[in-house]
C-alpha positions as CSV (number, residue, x, y, z in Angstrom):
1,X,-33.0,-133.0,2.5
2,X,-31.5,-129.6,2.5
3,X,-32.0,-126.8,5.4
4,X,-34.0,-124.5,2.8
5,X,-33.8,-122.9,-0.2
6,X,-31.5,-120.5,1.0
7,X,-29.1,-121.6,2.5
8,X,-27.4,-122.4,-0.9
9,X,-27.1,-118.6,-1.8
10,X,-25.7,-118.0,2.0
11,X,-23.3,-120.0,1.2
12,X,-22.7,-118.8,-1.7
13,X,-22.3,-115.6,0.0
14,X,-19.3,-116.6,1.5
15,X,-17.2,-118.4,-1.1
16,X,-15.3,-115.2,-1.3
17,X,-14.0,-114.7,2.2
18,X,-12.0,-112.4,3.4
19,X,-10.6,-111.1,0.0
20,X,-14.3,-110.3,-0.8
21,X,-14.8,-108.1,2.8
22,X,-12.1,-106.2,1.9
23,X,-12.9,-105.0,-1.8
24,X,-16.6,-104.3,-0.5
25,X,-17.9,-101.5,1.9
26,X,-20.9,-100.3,2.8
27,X,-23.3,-97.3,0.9
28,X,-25.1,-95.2,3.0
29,X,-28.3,-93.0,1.4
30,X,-30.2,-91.4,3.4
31,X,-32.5,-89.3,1.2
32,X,-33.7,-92.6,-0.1
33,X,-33.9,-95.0,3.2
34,X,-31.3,-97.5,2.5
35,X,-27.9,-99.1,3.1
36,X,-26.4,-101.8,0.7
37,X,-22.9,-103.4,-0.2
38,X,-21.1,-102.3,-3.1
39,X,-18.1,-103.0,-4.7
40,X,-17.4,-99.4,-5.2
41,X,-19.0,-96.0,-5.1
42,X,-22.1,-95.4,-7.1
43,X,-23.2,-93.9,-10.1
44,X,-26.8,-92.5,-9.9
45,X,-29.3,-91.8,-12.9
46,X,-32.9,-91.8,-13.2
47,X,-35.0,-92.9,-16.1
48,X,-38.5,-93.0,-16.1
49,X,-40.9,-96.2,-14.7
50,X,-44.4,-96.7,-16.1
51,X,-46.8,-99.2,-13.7
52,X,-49.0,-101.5,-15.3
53,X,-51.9,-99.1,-15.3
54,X,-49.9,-96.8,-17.0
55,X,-49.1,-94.3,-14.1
56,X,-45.8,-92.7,-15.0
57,X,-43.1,-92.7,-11.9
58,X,-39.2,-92.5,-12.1
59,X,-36.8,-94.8,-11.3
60,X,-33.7,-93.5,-9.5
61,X,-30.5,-96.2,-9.3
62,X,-27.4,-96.5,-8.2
63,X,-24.8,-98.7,-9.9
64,X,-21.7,-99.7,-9.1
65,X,-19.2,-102.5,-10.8
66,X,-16.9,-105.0,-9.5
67,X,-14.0,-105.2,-12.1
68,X,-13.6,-108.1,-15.0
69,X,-11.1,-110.9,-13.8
70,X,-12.4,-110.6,-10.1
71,X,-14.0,-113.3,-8.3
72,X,-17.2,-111.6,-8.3
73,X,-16.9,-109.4,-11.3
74,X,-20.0,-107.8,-12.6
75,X,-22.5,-105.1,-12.3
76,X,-24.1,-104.2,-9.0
77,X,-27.2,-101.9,-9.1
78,X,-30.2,-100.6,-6.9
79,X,-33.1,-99.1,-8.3
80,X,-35.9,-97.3,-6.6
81,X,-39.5,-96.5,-7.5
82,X,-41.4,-93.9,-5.3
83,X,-45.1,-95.4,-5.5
84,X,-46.0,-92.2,-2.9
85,X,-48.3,-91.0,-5.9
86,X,-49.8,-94.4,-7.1
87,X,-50.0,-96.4,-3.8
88,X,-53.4,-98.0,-4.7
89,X,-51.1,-99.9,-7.3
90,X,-48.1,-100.8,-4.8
91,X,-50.2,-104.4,-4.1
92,X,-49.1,-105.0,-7.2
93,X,-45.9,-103.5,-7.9
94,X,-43.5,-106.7,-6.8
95,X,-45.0,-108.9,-9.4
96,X,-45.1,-106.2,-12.1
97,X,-41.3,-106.4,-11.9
98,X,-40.7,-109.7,-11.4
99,X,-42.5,-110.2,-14.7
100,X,-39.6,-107.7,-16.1
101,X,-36.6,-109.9,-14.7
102,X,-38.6,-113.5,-16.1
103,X,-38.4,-111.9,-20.1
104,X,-34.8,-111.2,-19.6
105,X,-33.6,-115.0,-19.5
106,X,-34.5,-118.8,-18.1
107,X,-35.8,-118.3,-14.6
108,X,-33.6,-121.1,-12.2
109,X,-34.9,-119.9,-9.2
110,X,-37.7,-117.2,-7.4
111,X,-40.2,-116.9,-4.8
112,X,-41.1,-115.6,-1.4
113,X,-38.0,-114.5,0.8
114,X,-37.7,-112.4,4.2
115,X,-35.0,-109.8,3.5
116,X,-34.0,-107.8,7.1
117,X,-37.9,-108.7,8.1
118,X,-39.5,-107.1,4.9
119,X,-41.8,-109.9,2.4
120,X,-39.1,-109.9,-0.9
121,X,-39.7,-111.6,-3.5
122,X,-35.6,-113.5,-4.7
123,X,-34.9,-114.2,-8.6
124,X,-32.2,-115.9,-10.2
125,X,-32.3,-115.9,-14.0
126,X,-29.9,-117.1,-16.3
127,X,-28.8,-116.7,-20.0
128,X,-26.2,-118.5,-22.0
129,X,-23.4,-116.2,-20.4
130,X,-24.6,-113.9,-17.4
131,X,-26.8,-114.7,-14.1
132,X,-28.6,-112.0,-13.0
133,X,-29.8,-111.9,-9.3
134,X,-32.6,-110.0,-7.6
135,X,-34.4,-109.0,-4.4
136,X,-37.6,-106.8,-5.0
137,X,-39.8,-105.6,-1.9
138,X,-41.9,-102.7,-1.0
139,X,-41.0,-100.8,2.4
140,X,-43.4,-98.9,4.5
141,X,-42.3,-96.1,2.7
142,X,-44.3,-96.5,-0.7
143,X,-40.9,-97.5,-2.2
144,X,-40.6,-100.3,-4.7
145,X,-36.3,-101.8,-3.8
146,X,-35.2,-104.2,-6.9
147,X,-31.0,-104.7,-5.9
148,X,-29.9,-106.6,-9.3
149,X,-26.7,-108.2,-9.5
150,X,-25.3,-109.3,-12.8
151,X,-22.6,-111.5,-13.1
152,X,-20.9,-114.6,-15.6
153,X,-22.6,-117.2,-15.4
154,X,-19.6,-119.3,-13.9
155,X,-19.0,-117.0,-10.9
156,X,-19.7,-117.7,-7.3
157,X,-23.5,-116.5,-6.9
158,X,-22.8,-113.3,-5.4
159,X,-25.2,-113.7,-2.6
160,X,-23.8,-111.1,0.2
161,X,-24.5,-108.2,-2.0
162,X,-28.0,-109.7,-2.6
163,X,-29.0,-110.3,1.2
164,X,-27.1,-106.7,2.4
165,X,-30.0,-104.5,1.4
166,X,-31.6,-102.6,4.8
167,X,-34.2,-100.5,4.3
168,X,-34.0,-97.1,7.1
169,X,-36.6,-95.3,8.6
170,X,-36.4,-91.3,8.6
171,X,-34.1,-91.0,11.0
172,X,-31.5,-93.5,9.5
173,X,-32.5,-95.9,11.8
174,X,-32.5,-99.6,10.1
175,X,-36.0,-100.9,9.8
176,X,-36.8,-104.7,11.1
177,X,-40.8,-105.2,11.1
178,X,-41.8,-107.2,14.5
179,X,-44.5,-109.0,12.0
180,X,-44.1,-110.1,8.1
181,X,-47.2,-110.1,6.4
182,X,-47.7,-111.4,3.0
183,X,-50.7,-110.0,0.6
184,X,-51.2,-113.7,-1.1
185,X,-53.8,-115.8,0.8
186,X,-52.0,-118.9,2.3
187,X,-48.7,-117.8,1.7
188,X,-46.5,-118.1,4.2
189,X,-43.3,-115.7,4.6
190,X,-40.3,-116.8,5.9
191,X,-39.2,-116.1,9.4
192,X,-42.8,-115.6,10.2
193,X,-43.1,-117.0,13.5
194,X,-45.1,-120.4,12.2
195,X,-42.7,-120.4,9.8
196,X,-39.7,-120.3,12.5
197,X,-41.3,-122.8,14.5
198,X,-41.5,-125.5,11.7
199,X,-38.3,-124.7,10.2
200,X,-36.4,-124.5,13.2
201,X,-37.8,-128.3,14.7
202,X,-37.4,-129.8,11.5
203,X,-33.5,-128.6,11.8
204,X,-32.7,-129.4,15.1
205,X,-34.1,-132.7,14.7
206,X,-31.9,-133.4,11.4
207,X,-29.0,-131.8,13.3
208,X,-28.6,-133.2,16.8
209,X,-26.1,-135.8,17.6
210,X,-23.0,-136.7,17.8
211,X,-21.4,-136.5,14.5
212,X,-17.8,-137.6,13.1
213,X,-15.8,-137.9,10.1
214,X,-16.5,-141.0,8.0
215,X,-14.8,-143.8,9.5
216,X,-13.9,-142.1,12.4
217,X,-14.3,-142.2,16.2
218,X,-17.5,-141.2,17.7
219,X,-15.6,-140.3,20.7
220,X,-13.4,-138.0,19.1
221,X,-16.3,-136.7,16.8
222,X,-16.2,-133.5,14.9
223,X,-19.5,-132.0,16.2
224,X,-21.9,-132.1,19.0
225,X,-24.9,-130.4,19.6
226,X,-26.4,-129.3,22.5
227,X,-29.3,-127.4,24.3
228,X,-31.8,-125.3,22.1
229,X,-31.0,-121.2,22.8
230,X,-31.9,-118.1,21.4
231,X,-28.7,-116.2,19.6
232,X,-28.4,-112.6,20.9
233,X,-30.6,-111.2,18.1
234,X,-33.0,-113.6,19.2
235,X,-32.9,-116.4,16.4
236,X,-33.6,-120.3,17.1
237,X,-30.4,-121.8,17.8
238,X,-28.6,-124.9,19.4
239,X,-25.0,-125.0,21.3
240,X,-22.6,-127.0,19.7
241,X,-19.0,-128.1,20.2
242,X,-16.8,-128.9,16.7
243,X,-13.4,-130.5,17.4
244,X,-10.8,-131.0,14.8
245,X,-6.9,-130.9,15.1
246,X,-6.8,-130.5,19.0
247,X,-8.9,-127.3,19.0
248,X,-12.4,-127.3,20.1
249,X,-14.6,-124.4,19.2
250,X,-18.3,-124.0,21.2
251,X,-20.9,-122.1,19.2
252,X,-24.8,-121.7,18.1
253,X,-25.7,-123.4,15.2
254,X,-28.7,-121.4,13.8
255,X,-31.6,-123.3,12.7
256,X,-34.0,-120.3,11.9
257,X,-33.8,-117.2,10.3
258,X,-32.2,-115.2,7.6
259,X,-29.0,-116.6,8.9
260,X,-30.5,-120.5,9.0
261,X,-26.6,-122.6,8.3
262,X,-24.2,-120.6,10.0
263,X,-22.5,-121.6,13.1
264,X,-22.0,-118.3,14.9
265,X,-19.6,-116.9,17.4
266,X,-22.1,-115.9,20.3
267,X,-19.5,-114.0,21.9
268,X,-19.4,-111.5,18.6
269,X,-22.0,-113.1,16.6
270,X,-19.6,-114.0,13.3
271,X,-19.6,-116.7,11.3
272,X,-16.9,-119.7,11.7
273,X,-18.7,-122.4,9.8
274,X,-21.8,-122.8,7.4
275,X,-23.7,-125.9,8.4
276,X,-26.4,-128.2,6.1
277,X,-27.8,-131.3,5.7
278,X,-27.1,-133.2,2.8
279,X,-29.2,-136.8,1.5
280,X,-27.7,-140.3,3.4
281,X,-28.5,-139.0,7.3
282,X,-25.0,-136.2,6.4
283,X,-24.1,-133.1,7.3
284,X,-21.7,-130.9,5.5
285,X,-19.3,-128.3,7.8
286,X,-17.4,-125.7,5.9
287,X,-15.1,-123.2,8.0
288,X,-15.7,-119.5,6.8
289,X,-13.8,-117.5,9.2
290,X,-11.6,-117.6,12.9
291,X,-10.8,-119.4,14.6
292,X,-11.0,-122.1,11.9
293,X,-9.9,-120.0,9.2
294,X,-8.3,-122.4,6.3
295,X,-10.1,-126.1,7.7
296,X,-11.0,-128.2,5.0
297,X,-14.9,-128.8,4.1
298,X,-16.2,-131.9,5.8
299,X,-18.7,-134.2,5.4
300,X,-19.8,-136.2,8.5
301,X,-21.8,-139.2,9.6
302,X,-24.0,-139.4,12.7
303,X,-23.0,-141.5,15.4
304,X,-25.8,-144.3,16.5
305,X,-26.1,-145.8,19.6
């Protein structure tokens, strides 16, 4: 059983590595309450959006491209509908543009997401050449956020640019909700707390051990775990110890949250490894940055007994 649907596109999000960081930076825009990575500065147009009922709005976006031949190659692109004149219709406004994306090719993958503690709604549809990924949600400020990313369809899933998007009050102030509230009866959001607290048991049970390389020594074993903790921004985590070539590296494995799969840093709160389950009682490691920069990808075994 994998950790949750996600954690494939946060892996994804760091296929890249460090040549990836480098090309990207950060876009600040203030007048429209939002931060987002981009592969390069922005071009901005605005055509016009019409709602289901018929209300006539604009869309402003902001498109930026990553250049053919690159690992992530394709077309970046934010767009942004101010709903302050039609709120009565924003209960409605994720789905109206979901339904967009679904005519545009074969849907692989969608449904509820938490992006930055906003309800999103996460697409991945695919045609015979491109894969085009999106994150639609609607922020306090009556404003509809769809970030599309469109990309060949054999190129790493370009999932940092997707899960970058924060939304900024009117000060410039990132915005993270305290509470996630969904408008569908039973539906349940992640990273809402009953949503933590199942997700987060289910991991650290699948997780704990003593774990080692197939055929290896359960005394010498690749990864421990340890006491549940909190991270310092406050996610569901568990210490653990991964040994491999004489070096021994403590960390939090987080097993809830937007960040669910990474083993973390807690001293600076970065990556070093992306963690999942896998079928057969495994559990994959794969090193993402220091100090295990360049270790293979392993897949252990738990020790019994």
């Amino acid at each position: 059983m994998r950790i949750v649907p996600i954690v494939p596109a946060v892996l994804a999000l760091f296929v890249s590595g460090v040549a990836f960081a480098q090309a990207w930076d950060i876009y600040t825009n203030r007048e429209n309450f939002f931060t987002l990575n981009l592969p390069s500065d922005p071009a901005e147009s605005s055509t016009p959006y019409k709602t289901a009922k018929g209300t006539n709005l604009t869309m402003k976006t902001w498109t930026s491209q990553a250049p053919a031949g690159t690992l992530l190659g394709g077309t970046y692109a934010l767009h942004v509908i101010d709903y302050s004149n039609a709120t009565g219709e924003l209960a409605t406004a994720i789905e109206e543009a979901a339904k967009t994306y679904r005519t545009k090719g074969t849907v692989k993958y969608e449904g509820v997401n938490m992006l930055d503690n906003h309800r999103s709604w996460r697409q991945t549809v695919e045609t015979a050449n491109q894969r085009i990924l999106t994150e639609i949600l609607v922020a306090k400020n009556n404003r509809l956020y769809i970030s599309e990313a469109t990309t060949a369809i054999n190129a790493p899933v370009p999932a940092q640019f997707q899960a970058s998007l924060q939304i900024l009050d009117e000060n410039g102030v990132r915005i993270r909700y305290a509470r996630v509230e969904s408008n569908i009866p039973g539906e349940v959001v992640p990273v809402t707390p009953q949503n933590t607290r199942r997700v987060s048991d289910e991991i650290g049970a699948n997780v704990a051990g003593v774990w080692s390389n197939p055929g290896g020594s359960c005394q010498t074993a690749y990864f421990k775990s340890g006491e549940r903790v909190k991270s310092t921004r406050g996610e569901e985590a568990m210490v653990g110890t991964v040994t491999n070539a004489g070096m021994t590296i403590t960390g939090q494995l987080l097993i809830a949250g937007p960040r669910v799969g990474q083993f973390i840093n807690p001293m600076n709160d970065r990556a070093i490894f992306l963690f999942d389950t896998l079928p057969g009682n495994k559990l994959s490691f794969t090193a993402i940055g220091d100090p295990a920069t360049g270790w293979p990808d392993v897949t252990l075994e738990r020790c019994t007994g």
